[in-house]
KOLLUMVEX-93847 format. One record per residue (C-alpha): x negated, y, z; residue in three letters. Coordinates in steps of 0.5 Angstrom, whole numbers, plus 500, padded with zeros to 3 digits. Layout:
N
XYZALA/...
***
This chain:
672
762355281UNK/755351283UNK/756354290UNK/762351292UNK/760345288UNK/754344293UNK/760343298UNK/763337294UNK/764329297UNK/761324292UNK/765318290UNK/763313295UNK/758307291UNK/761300290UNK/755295291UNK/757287289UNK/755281286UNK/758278280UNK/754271277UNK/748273281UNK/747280279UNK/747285284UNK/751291281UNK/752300284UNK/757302281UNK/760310281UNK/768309280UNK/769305275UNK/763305272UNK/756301274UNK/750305274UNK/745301277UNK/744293277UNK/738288278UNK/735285272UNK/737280269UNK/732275270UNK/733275277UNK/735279284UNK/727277286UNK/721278283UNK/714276285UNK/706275282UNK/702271284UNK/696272280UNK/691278277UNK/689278270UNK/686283266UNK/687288272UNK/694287273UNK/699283276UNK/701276273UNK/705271273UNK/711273275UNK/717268278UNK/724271278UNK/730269283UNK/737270283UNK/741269290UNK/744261292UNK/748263297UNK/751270299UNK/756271306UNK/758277309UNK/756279316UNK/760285318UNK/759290314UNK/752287310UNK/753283305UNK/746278304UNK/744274299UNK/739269299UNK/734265295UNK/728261295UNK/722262290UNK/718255289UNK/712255288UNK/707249287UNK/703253293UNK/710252297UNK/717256298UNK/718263299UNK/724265302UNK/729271300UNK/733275303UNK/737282302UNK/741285306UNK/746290304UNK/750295307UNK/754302304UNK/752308309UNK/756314306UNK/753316299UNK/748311299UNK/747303300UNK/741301304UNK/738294303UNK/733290307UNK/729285304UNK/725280306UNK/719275304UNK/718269308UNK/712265306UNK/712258307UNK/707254305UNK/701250308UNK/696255305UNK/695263304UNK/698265297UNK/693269294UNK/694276289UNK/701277291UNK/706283288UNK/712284291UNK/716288288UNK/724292287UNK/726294281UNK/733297279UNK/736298272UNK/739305271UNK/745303266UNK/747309260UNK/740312261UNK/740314255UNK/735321254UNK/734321262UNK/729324265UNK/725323272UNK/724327279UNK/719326282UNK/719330289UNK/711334289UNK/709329283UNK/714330277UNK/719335275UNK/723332269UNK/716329267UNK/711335267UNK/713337259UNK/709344261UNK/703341264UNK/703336257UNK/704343254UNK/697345257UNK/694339257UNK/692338265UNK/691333268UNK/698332271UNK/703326271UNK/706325264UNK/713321263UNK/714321255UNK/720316256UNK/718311251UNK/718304252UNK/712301255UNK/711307260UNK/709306268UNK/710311273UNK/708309280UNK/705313285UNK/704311293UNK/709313297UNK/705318302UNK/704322295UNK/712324294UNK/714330299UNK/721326299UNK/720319299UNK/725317293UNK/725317285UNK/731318281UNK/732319273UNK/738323271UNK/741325265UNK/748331263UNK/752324265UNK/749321272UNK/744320276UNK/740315280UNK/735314286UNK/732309289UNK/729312297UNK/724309299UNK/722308307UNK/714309306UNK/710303309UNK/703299308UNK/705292307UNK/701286311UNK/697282307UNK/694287303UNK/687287300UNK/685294300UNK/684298306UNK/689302308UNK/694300301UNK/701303301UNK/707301297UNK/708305291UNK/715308288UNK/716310281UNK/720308274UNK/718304268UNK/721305261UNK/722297258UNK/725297251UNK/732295254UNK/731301259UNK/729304265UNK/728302272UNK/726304279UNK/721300281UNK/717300288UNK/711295288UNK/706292294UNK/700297292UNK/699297284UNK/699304281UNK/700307275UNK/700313270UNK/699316264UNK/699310259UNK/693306265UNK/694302270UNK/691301277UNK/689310277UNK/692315282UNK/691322281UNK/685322285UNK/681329283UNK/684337280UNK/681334272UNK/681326273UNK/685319274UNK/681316278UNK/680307278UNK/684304284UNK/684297282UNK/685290286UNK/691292291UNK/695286291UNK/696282298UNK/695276301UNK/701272306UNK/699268310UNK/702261312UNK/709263316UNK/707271314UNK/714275314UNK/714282309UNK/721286310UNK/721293305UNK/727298306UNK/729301301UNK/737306299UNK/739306292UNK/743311290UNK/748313285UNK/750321284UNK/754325279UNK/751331275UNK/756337276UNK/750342271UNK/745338268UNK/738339270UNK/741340277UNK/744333279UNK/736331284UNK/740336289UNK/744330290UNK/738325292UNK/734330296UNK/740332301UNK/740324302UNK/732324303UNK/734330308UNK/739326312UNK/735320312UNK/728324314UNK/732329318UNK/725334318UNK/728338324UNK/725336330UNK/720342333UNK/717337338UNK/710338338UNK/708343334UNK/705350336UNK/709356337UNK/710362332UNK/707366338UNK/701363339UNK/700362330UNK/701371330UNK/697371336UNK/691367333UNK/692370325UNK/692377328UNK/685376331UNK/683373325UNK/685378320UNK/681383325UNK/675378324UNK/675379316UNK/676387317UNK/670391314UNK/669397316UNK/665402312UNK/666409307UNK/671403303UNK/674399308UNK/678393308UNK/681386309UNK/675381306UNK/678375301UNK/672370303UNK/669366308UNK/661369310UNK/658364306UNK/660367300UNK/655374298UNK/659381298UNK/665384300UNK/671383296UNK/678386297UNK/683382293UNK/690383291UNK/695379290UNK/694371289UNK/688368295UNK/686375297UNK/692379299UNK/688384301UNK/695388302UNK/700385305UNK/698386311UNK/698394310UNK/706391311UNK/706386317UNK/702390321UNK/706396321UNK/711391324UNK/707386328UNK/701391330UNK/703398330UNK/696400333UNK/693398326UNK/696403323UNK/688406322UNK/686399318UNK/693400315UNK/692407312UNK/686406310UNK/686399306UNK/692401303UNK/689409300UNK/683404297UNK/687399294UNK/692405291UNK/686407288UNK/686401283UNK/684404275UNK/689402270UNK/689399262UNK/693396258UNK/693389262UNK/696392268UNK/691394275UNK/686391277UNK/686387283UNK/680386286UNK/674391289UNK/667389290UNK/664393295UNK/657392294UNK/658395287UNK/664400287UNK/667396281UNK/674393280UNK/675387276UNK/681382274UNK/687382272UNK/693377272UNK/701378273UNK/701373278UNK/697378283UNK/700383280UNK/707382282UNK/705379289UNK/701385291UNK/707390288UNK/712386293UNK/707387300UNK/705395298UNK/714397296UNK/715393303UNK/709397306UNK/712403303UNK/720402304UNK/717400312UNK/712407312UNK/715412319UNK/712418321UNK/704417322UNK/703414316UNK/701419309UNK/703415303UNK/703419298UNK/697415294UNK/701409295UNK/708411292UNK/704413286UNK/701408285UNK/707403286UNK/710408281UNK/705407275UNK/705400277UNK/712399276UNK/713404270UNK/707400266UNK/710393268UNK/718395267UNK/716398261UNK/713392259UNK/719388260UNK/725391256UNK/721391251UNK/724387245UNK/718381244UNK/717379252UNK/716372252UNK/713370260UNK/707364259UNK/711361264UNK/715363271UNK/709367273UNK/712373272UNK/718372276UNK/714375282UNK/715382278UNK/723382279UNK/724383287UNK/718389286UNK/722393281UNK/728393284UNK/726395291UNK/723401287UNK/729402284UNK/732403290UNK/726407293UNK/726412287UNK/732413284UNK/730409279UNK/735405273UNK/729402269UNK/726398274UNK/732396275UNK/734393269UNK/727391267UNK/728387273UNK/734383272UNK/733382265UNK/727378268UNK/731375272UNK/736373266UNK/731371262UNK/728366268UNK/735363268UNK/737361261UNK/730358261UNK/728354267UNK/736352269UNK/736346266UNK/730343267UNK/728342260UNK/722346262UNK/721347269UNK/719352273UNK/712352273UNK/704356272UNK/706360278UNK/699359281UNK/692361277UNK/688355279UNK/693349275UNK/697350269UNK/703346271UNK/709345274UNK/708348281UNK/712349288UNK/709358287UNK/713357280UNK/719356283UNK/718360290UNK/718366284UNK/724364280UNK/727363287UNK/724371290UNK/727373283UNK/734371284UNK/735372291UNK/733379291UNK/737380284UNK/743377289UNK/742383293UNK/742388289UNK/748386285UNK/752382289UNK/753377283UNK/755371285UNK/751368278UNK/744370282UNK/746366288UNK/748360284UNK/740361280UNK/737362287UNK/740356289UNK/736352284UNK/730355285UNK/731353293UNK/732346291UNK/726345287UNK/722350291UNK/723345297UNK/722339293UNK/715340295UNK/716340302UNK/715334306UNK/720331310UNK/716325314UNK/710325318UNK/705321313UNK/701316317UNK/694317316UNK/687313316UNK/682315321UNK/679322320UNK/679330321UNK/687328321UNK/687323325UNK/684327330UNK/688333331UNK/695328331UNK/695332324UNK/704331323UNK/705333315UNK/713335316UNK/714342314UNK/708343309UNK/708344302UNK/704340296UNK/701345291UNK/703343285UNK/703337279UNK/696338279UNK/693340286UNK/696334290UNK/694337296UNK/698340302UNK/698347303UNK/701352308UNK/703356302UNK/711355304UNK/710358310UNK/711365305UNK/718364303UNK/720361310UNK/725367310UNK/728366304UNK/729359306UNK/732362313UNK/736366308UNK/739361303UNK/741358310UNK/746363311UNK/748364305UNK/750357304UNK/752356310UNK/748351311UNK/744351319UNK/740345317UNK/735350313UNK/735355318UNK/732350321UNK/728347316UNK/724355316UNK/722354323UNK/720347322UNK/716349316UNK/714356320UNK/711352326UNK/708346322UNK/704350318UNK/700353325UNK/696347326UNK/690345325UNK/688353327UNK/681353331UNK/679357337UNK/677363333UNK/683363330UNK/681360323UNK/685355319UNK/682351313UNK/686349306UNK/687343302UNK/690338307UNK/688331303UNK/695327306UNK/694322299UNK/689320295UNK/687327292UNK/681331294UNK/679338291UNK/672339295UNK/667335299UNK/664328297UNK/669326291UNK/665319289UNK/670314292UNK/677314292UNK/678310297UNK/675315303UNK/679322300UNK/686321304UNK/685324311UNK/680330311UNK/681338310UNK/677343307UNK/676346314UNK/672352311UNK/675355305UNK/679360310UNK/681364304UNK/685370306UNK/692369305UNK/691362308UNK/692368315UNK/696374311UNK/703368310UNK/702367316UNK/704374319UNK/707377313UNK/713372314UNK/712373322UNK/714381320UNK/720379316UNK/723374321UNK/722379326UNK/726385322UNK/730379321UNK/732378329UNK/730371328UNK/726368333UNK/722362331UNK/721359338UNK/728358340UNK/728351342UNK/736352345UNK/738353339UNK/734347335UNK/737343340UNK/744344339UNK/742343331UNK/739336332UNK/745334335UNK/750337330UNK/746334325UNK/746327329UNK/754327330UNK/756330324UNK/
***
């Protein structure tokens, strides 16, 4: 079972030298090598906007020192010698390797690009995983033609991206035989000649094969080079980052390389981002906000949004957009707090009531209910699964929850409609989903089920479920179009499959369901970030802003957002299902990173540019979008996450704030 697998010992990697060449071998078979030309390879010149001419060196000496083994070797130059060294070491599942570039020569040496490339051996139709930037090479994002990150596998091809755009510093090709990943620790190179210039990581496709390759600052994507995926719809220009060393200047790059097994293909990154969890160990509470203080300041903000009058509700916007709208589902939630209130607040069972007999009164058509209601002109409008699904979830919650007090008639109705329109829908013999989207409809229907006797919604739902396994499971099309603003690969996609199998999981007991959801997790938290991103001087900056436990939006929306903050329980969940604390934990720190940047009135804005990537603002220059936020786009479900995964916590007996209990992790995980 892949369950039990998880729990499985890897084969300790084999690191060697043979005739110059540096070779990681898995068992008896060699999975990873330095080219050919040479251990070392460095530019120094830039012509037709990219790095020239490239010098290779082999190593002339190699000795051991304890458990390293180092070889050395020198690069002459007419300028002068630049002196190598790399030094390796087996640590567990992974070999770390220092390597180090001492420039020797009475001048500066000018339009520099060091670089660290790995061959993958036995690559033949692998695919790329890209931690919150690729997903075995974005094929339905190609499919809608977004702007996304494509990798196609054909030679020529270059793919590489900054280091603080990866959610997981690493970059790995796996095909049904193996897997390799090269990690990375995120730097920016001394000597560089563009302001705040990192490292890059990524692959390129050679007519002999592919490589892991980090370089000191140029990008690539998309057949151009010296472009990083800047806006929504655009690459933008960022040309001209090599590096200058100085005479006696020393350069060091850390980097791990890793050679994994591929028990069920299209699930072997597990592998890699287990490693970049142990090494980035994202589990430390310091610093952070406590739960109590982010529901405090998101109640008082939802209370700001309350809008009192014949039809009252929860307002989707900020006050600068004209009109009263109550939106469900996706950015407006309008309903999920008729659930977490009655947990959180019961004292709000008045706003409960009658924001919930309003949306219950939504009209119907073919397409579904509508989910959004303008106050100004009493009309309904819009229509999407996505939406759909998501306000299907927090009305069952809030009906499965109602005590006495509360009149739910309209709600149960209204909940009955939906899931006859939607199951209906589903079993019959031609549905075919766009995408995961409708995922979100599966944990829905069967509390339903369960709340009104119902087998049909029952087996509407675990047919999605069964249809989403046997399309996403092995990666030839990711999970992907789980959010309405990109059509792509996306982090919301996955949370829907992962939503989907858990809660099939719970109503069948089926082991199969915990194995799907089991996928789903590891993809869904591939998005998140595992390191403290440094950031340039900026609104970031200001606020000491830690970028540990947030979540980047999808292939297309760079960003970060707090959006993971939704499926924190299911995440606490997974942990106890696999027996695995360090993901009970990872909930927390997920929980309470997302809780900064919340302001005195309790506002908190979204799209956190932690790369070089913005969606609002001044978009001109690339080189001034990485450390701002949009501080007043305070769409609602940036509060109703918050607090509807605060509700499930509670009725979970889960307190988000126990720091004794962090502590005790952090030093299980550091002794082992």
């Amino acid at each position: 079972m892949l369950v039990a697998a998880l729990t499985g010992s890897l084969l300790a990697p084999q690191f060697s030298f043979q005739d110059g060449q540096a070779t990681l071998r898995r068992g008896d078979q060699v999975a990873l090598s330095s080219p050919q030309e040479g251990l070392w390879s460095v530019a120094t010149a830039w012509e037709d906007g990219w790095p020239a001419r490239w010098h290779h060196a082999q190593p002339t000496s190699l000795t051991q020192s304890g458990d390293w083994q180092i070889a050395k070797g020198t690069l002459t130059l007419p300028e002068g010698n630049l002196e190598l060294s790399d030094s390796y070491r087996v640590e567990g599942n992974l070999v770390r390797c220092v390597r180090r570039w001492e420039w020797h020569g009475q001048t500066p040496l000018n339009q520099v690009t060091l670089s660290v490339r790995w061959n993958m051996h036995q690559g033949q139709g692998a695919k790329p995983f890209l931690p919150g930037i690729s997903y075995f090479g974005n094929p339905s994002g190609a499919k809608t033609k977004s702007c996304v990150p494509i990798q196609t596998m054909t030679p020529g091809e270059e793919s590489f991206y900054e280091e603080h755009r990866y959610a997981m510093p690493f970059a790995s090709l796996e095909n049904a035989a193996h897997g390799v990943a090269l990690h990375s620790i995120p730097s920016m190179p001394a000597g560089a000649h563009k302001q705040d210039q990192w490292w890059t990581l990524g692959l390129a496709t050679r007519e002999t094969g592919h490589e892991l390759t980090l370089l000191s600052g140029p990008c690539a994507s998309n057949g151009q080079r010296n472009v990083v995926k800047a806006r929504q719809g655009t690459f933008m220009a960022y040309p001209d980052t090599w590096l200058t060393l100085r005479p006696g200047m020393i350069l060091e790059k850390t980097f791990f390389l890793q050679a994994y097994p591929v028990e069920q293909p299209g699930f072997g990154f597990r592998h890699p981002m287990e490693a970049s969890l142990k090494l980035f160990q994202p589990y430390s509470l310091d610093g952070l906000p406590t739960a109590q203080e982010i529901v405090d300041a998101k109640l008082a903000f939802a209370n700001s949004r309350w809008r009192e009058g014949e039809h009252s509700g929860f307002e989707m916007y900020p006050d600068y957009v004209q009109g009263t709208h109550y939106v469900m589902g996706w950015c407006g939630q309008a309903e999920a707090l008729g659930y977490a209130l009655q947990v959180l607040d019961p004292a709000s069972a008045p706003r409960v009531q009658g924001a919930l007999d309003l949306l219950a009164s939504s009209p119907f058509n073919e397409r579904g209910f509508h989910q959004r209601y303008t106050v100004e002109s009493s009309a309904w409008t819009e229509q999407d699964f996505v939406s759909q699904g998501q306000a299907m979830e927090s009305i069952s919650r809030a009906v499965e929850l109602a005590r006495a007090g509360f009149e739910t008639s309209k709600w149960r109705e209204f909940l009955r409609r939906a899931c006859d329109f939607h199951s209906a829908r589903i079993l019959k013999e031609d549905w075919r989903p766009v995408s995961t989207n409708e995922g979100f409809m599966v944990s829905p229907l069967l509390r339903a089920s369960r709340l009104f006797g119902n087998d049909t919604y029952r087996r509407a739902a675990l047919k999605a479920a069964d249809h989403y396994a046997a399309r996403h499971l092995s990666m030839e099309e990711p999970y992907w179009g789980g959010t309405l603003d990109a059509q792509c690969e996306d982090k919301e996609g996955a949370w829907a499959a992962l939503q989907a199998f858990l809660a099939a999981y719970d109503a069948t007991g089926e082991r199969k369901y915990l194995d799907y959801a089991t996928h789903a997790l590891y993809v869904t938290l591939s998005y998140t970030m595992v390191w403290d991103v440094d950031l340039p001087p900026g609104r970031l900056k200001d606020h000491g802003f830690k970028s540990r436990g947030w979540t980047v939006v999808s292939a297309q929306n760079q960003h970060l957002d707090v959006f993971g903050v939704y499926f924190t329980p299911e995440i606490y969940r997974m942990g106890e299902l696999l027996g695995r604390p360090e993901l009970m934990q990872l909930a927390k720190v997920m929980f309470r990173s997302c809780g900064q940047l919340i302001d005195a009135q309790g506002s908190q804005g979204e799209q956190i540019e932690h790369t070089n990537f913005a969606q609002a603002g001044d978009m001109s220059d690339v080189y001034r979008l990485r450390g701002g936020y949009s501080e007043g786009w305070t769409v609602f479900w940036i509060t109703t996450h918050f607090l509807h995964a605060a509700a499930r916590f509670r009725e979970m007996g889960v307190d988000l704030d126990e720091y004794q209990e962090a502590n005790r992790f952090l030093l299980r995980s550091t002794v082992g």
